[in-house]
C-alpha positions in Angstrom: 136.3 96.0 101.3 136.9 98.8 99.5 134.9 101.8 98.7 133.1 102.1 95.7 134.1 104.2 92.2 130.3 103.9 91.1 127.8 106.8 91.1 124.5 105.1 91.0 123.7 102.1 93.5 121.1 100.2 94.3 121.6 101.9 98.4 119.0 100.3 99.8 119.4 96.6 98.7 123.2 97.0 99.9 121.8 98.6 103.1 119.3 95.3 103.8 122.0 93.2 103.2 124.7 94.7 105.2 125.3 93.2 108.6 128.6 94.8 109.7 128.0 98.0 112.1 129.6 100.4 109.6 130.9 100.2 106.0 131.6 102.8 104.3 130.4 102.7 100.5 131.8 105.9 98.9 133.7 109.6 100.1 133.9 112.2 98.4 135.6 115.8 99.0 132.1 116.9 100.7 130.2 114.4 101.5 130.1 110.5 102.8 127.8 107.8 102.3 127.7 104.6 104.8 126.0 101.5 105.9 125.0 100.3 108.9 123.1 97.5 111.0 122.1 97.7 114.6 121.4 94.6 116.5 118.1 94.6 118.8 118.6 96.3 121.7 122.0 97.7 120.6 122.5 101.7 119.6 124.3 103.6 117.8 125.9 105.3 120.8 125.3 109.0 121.9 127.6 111.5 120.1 128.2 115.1 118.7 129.3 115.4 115.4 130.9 119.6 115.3 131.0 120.5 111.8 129.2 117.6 110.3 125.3 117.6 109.4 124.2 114.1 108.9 121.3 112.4 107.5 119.8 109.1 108.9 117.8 107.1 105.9 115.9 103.8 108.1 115.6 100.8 105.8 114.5 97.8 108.1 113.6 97.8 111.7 112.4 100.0 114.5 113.9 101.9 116.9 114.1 105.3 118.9 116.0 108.4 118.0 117.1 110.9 120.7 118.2 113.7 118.3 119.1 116.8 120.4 116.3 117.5 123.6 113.8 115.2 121.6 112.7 111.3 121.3 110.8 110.1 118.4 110.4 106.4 117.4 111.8 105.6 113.8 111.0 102.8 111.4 111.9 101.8 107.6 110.9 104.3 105.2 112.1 107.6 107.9 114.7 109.9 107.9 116.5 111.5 110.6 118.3 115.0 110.4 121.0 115.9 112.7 122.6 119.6 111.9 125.9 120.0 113.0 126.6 120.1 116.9 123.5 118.4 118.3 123.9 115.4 120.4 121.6 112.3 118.6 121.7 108.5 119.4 119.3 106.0 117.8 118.6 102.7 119.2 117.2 99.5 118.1 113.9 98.5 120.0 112.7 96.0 117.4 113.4 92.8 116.7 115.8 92.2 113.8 118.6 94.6 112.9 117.7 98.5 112.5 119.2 98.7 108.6 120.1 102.0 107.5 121.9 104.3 105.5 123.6 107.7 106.2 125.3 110.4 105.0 127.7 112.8 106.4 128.8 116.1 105.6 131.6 116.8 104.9 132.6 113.2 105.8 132.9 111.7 108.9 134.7 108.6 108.9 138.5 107.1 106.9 137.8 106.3 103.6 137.1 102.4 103.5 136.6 101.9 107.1 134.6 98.6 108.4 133.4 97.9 111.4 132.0 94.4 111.8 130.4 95.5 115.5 130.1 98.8 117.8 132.9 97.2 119.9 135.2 97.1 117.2 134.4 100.5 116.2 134.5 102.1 119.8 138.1 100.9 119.9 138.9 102.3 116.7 137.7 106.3 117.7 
């Protein structure tokens, strides 16, 4: 798929019925906006983003965010902030996929990139 050239979208309708890991919808010179899905009991994966903030926007699911020294649980309708440098993972410990979508700054990820599961896009990194 490739990214998107419109400006307005209907985010969280594409976000409930995405089922890949990660799609990237749009980048821009400053900023990034992607999809993902996490299956139950699956997690994003713990990582540091240096010289990225990003923001985690929860559509569907449950699950538990380790953002930094702290655990909260997360559910649709949440947001998650992660400033630059902090270690964060989120896991899925509903039932059902943990639907979201984020945004990085400046971006994070190629322009376009897909990644139908985490496998596929830990062998990418």
């Amino acid at each position: 798929m490739s990214e998107t050239q419109k400006l307005s979208l209907p985010v969280v309708t594409l976000a409930l019925e995405n089922e890949e890991f990660r799609k990237v919808l749009w980048t821009g010179d400053k900023t990034q906006l992607v999809l993902m899905a996490i299956p139950e009991g699956g997690e994003i994966g713990g990582e540091v983003h240096d010289g990225h903030d990003q923001l985690l926007y929860f559509v569907a699911g449950s699950g538990l965010a380790k953002i930094g020294d702290v655990e909260s649980n997360i559910a649709d309708g949440d947001v998650s902030i992660v400033p630059s440098g902090t270690f964060h993972n989120f896991r899925n410990t509903g039932s059902g996929m943990l639907k979201l979508f984020t945004t990085y700054s400046p971006p994070e990820h190629a322009p376009g990139t897909e990644h139908e599961t985490k496998a596929e896009a830990d062998a990418d990194e």
